[in-house]
C-alpha positions as CSV (number, residue, x, y, z in Angstrom):
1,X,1.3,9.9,16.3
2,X,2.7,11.2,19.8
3,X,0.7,13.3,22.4
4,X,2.7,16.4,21.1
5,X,1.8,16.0,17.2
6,X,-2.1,15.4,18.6
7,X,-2.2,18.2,20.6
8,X,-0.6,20.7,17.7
9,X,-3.4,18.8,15.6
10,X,-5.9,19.6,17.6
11,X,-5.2,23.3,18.7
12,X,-5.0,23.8,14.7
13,X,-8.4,22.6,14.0
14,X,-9.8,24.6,16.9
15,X,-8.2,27.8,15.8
16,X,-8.9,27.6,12.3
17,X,-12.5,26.4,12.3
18,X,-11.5,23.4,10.2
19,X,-13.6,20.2,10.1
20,X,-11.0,17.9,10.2
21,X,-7.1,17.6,10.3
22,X,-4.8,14.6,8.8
23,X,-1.3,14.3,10.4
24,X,1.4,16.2,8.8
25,X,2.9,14.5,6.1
26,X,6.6,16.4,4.3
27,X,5.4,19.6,6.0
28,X,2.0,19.8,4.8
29,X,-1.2,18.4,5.9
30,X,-4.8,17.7,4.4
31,X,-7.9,19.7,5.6
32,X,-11.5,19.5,5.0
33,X,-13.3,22.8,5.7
34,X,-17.1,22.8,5.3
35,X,-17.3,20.7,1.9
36,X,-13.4,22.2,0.9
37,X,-10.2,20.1,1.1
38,X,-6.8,21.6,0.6
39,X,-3.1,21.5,2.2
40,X,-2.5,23.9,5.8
41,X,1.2,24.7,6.5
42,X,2.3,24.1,10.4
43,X,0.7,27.6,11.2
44,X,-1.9,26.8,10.5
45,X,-2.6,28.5,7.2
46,X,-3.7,27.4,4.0
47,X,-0.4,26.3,1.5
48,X,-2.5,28.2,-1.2
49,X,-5.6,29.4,-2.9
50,X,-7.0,26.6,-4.6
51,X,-9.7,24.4,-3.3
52,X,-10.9,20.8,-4.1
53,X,-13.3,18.0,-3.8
54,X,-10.7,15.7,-2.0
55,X,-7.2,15.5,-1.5
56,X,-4.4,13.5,-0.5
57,X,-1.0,13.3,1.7
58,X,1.8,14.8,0.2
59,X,4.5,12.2,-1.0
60,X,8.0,12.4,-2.8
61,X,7.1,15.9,-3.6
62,X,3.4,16.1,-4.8
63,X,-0.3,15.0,-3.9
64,X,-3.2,13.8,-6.0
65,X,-6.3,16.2,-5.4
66,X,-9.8,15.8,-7.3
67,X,-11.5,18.5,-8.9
68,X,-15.4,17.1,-9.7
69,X,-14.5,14.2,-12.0
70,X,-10.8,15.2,-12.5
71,X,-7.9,14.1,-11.1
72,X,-4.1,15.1,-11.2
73,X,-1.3,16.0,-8.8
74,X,-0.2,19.2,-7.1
75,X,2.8,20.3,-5.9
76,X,3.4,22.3,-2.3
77,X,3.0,25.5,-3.6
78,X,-0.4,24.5,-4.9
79,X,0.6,24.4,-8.7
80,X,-0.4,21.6,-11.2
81,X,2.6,19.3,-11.7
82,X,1.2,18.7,-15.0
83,X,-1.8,20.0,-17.8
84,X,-3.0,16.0,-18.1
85,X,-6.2,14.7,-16.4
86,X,-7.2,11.5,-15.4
87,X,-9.9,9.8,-13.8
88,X,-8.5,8.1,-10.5
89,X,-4.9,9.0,-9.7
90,X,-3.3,7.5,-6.3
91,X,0.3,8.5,-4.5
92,X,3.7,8.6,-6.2
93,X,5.8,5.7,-5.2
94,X,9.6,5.1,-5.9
95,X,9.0,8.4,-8.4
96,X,5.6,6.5,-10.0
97,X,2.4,6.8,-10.0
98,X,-0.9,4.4,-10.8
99,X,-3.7,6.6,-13.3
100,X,-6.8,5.4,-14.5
101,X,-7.6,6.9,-17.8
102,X,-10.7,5.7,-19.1
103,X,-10.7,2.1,-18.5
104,X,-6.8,1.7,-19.0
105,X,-4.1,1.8,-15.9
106,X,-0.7,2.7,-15.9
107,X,1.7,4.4,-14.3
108,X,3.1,8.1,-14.9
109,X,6.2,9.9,-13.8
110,X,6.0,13.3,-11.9
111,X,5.5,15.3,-14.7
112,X,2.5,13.8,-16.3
113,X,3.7,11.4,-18.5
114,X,3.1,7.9,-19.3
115,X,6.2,5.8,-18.1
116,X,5.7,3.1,-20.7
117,X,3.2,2.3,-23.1
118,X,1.3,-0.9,-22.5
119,X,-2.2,-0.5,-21.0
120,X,-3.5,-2.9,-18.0
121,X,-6.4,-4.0,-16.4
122,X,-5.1,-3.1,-13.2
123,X,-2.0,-1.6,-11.9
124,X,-1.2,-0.9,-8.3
125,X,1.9,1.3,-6.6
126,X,5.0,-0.4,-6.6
127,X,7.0,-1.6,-4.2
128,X,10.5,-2.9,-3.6
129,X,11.1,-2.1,-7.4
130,X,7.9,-3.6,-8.9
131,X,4.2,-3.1,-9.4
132,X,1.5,-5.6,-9.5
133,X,-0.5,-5.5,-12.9
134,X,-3.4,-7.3,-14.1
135,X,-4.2,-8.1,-17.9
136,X,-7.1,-10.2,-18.5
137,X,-7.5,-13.0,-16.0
138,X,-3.4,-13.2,-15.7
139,X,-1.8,-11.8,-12.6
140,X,2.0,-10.3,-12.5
141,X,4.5,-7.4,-11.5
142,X,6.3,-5.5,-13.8
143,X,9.5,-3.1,-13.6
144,X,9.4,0.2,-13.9
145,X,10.0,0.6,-17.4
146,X,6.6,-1.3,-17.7
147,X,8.2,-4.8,-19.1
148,X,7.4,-7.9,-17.2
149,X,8.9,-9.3,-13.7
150,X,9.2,-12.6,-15.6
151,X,7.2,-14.6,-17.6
152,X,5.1,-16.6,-15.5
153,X,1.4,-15.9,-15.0
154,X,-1.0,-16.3,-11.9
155,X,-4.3,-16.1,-10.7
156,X,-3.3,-13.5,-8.2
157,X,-0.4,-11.8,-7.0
158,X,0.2,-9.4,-4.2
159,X,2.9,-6.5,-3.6
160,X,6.5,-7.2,-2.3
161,X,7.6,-7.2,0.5
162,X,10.4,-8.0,2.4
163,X,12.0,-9.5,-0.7
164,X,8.7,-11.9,-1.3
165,X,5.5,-12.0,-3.0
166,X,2.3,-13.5,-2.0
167,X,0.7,-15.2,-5.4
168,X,-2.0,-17.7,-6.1
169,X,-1.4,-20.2,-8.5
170,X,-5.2,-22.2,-9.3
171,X,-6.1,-23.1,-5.5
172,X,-2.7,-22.9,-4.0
173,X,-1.1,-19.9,-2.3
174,X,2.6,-19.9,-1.9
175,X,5.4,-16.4,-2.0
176,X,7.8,-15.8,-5.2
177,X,11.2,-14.2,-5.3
178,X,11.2,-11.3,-7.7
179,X,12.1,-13.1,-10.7
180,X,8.8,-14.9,-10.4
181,X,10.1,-18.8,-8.9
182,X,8.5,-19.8,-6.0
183,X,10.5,-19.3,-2.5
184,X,9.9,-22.5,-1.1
185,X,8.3,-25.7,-2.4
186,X,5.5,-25.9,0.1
187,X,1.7,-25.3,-1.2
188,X,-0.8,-23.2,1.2
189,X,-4.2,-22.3,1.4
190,X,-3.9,-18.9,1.7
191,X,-0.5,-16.9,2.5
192,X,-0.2,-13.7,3.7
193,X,2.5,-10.7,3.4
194,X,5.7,-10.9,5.1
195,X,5.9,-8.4,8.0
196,X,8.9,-9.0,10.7
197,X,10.6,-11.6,8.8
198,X,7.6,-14.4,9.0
199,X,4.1,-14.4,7.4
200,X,0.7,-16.0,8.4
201,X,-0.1,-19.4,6.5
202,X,-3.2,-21.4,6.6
203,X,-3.3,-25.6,5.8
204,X,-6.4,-27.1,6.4
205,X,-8.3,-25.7,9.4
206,X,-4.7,-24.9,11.2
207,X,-2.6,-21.6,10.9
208,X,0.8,-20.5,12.2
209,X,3.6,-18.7,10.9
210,X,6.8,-19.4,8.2
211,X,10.0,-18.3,7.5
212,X,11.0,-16.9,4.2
213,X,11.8,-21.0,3.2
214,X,8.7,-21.9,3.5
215,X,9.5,-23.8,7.1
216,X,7.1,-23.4,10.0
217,X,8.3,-20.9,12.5
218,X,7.3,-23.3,15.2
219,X,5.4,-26.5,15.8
220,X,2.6,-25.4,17.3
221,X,-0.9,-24.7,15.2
222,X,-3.4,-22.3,16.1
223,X,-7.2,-21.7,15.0
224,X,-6.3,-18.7,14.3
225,X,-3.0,-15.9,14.1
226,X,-2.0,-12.4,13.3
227,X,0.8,-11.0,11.5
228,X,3.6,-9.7,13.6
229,X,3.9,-6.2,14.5
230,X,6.3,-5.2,17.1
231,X,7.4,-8.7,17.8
232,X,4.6,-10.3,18.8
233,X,2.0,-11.7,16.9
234,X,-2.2,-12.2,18.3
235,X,-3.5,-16.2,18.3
236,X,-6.1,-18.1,19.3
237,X,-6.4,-21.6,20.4
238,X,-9.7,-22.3,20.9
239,X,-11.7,-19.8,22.9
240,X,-8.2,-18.1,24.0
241,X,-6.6,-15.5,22.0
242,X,-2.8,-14.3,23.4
243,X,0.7,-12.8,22.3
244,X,3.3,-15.3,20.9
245,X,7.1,-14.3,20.0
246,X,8.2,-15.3,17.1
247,X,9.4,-18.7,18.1
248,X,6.2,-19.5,18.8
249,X,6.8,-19.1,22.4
250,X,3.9,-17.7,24.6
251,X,4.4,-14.1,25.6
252,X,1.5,-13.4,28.1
């Protein structure tokens, strides 16, 4: 958020009396005022009349709002999107949503309804086309129709990103492609999400970065690294933390 968006933020809250301002998000943005959240328009002023226990950012069109023990999704006019009430809702995603109803998850379109009809464990949002589900003690991501990825099961598995998948397979941590094969034939650990093209491994007591093969970025090991934001990446080697690029070259 710039010093421009801060300071509209700012002069908002002061004008208005609220408690607390969230950044804009599609035009509108969350408020709590005394123990009241609801949506403010740039001016200012509230989007509409309604008032709730909690609310969230808007996204693709709608946000999820609570109401005591009920939850559901608005639109930016304030109106229900749909008569159906669940008991933990989160954001839409690629035109999803992940409910909680009872102790079943799944995943509804905009207007309320279920988008398949099997029940999981666990659902979360999905991402790059799939959704991480959990039935039982098996781990895996499923399309948007609500049919499986691929047949394979794990122990864990992670959202995708940048075309991969963390996963955990008994003790070993390795990334999948999204037809569920592994990416690279190389056991970890523990793996971490791809961000910038490399992603954080750990073998033994030494970290440091691989490609999307599975090959080490570089040759040299660290006690400890980061992911890569902005092209660098935080390590430390023993009491000294620094940048590295990723080449693995040093970049302060």
């Amino acid at each position: 958020m710039n010093a421009s968006s801060e300071d509209q933020l700012r002069k908002i809250k002061e004008t208005f009396g609220y408690d607390y301002v969230d950044p804009f998000s599609e035009g509108l943005a969350r408020v709590l005022k005394g123990e009241e959240f609801f949506h403010i328009r740039p001016d200012g002023q509230p989007a509409y009349e309604e008032r709730y226990d909690d609310v969230g950012p808007f996204h693709e069109g709608l946000a999820w709002v609570r109401k005591g023990k009920e939850w559901f999704h608005i639109r930016p006019d304030g109106q229900l999107a749909y008569r159906e009430r669940y008991d933990d809702v989160d954001t839409f995603s690629e035109g999803l949503a992940w409910v909680l109803k009872g102790e079943e998850f799944f995943h509804i379109r905009p207007d309320g309804q279920p988008a398949y009809r099997e029940r999981y464990d666990y659902v979360d949002s999905f991402s790059e086309g799939l959704a991480v589900v959990q039935k039982g003690k098996k781990w895996f991501h499923i399309r948007h129709d609500g049919q499986p990825a691929y047949q394979e099961r794990y122990d864990y598995v992670d959202s995708f990103s940048e075309g991969l998948a963390r996963v955990q397979k008994g003790e070993e941590e390795f990334h999948i492609r999204p037809d569920g094969q592994p990416a690279y034939q190389e056991r970890y650990d523990y793996v971490d999400s791809f961000s910038e093209g490399l992603a954080l491994v750990q073998k033994g007591e030494e970290e440091f970065h691989i490609r999307p093969d599975g090959q080490p970025a570089y040759q040299e090991r660290y006690d400890y690294v980061d992911s890569f934001s902005e092209g660098l990446a935080v390590v430390r080697k023993g009491e000294e933390y620094f940048h590295i690029r990723p080449d693995g070259s040093r970049a302060d």
